[in-house]
N, C-alpha and C positions, 0 to 999 in steps of 0.2 A: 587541372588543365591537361590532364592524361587521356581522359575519355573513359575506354572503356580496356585501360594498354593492364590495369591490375586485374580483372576477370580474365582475358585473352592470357597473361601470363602466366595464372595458377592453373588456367585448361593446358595450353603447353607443359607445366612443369609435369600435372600427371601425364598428362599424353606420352611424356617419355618416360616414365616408371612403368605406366604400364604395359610400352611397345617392349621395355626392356625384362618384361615378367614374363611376358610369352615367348619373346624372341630366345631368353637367356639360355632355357635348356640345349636347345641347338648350337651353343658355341657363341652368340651374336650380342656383343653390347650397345647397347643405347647413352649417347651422352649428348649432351646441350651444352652452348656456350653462350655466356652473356656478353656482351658488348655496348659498348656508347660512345661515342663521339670516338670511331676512331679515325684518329690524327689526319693522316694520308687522304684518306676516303674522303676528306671533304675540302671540295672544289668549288671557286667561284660559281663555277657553270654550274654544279653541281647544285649548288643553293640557290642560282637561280630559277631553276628549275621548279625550286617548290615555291619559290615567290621571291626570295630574300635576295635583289637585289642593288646594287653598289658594293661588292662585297671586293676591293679593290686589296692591293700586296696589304699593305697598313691593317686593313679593316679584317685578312685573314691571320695579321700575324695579335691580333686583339683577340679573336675567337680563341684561338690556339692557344694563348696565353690564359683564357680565360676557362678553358676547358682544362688545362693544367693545374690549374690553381682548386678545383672542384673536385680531386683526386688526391686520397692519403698518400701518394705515391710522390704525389707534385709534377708526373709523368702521363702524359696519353699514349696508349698501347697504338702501335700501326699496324699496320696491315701484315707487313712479316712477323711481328709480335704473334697476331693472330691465326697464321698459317702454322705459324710452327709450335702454336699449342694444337691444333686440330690433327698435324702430324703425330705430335706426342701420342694423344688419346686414341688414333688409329693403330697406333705399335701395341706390339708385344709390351711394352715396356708399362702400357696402363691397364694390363690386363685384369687389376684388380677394381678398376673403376667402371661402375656400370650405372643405370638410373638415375645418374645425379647431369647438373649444372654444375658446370667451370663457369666461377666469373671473373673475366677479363676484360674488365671497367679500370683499373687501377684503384680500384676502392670508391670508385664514384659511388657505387650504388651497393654499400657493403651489407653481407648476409644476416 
């Protein structure tokens, strides 16, 4: 029921190994971040948008809850979660990471 989201994702994974093969001599790394359901980012409106709705307080504190439950963590990342890993990987501080995916699913979708 993915479509075609596992072909589209192993072209992105090389896509950034090997932006990060060419790019790397010049100083420049390449990183990718996974995500899924995060928390924050979904909005009534939001979902109705893509069709889903009646999606009322109750009906998004059941998602939430059920999108927690589907994570090793038993936590869904938000949106500051996920800012301030993309900060991290932009510092000095990750200068040793390059070509790879960070995933920041909470273990939804483990490696």
């Amino acid at each position: 029921m993915l479509g075609g989201t596992g072909a589209a994702d192993g072209a992105i994974d090389a896509l950034i190994r090997q932006f990060a093969q060419e790019v790397g001599p010049a100083g420049v790394r390449v990183c990718g971040t996974r995500t899924a359901g995060v928390i924050d980012s979904l909005t009534p409106e939001g979902l109705a948008a893509t069709g889903a709705t009646g999606m009322d307080d109750a009906a998004m504190q059941g998602l939430r809850a059920h999108l927690d439950s589907l994570r090793m963590t038993r936590c869904s990342p938000r949106i500051a979660d996920i800012a301030a890993l993309a900060t991290f990987l932009a510092s000095d501080a990750a200068v040793s990471i390059t070509g790879s995916w960070i995933d920041a699913t909470s273990g939804m979708f483990p490696s």
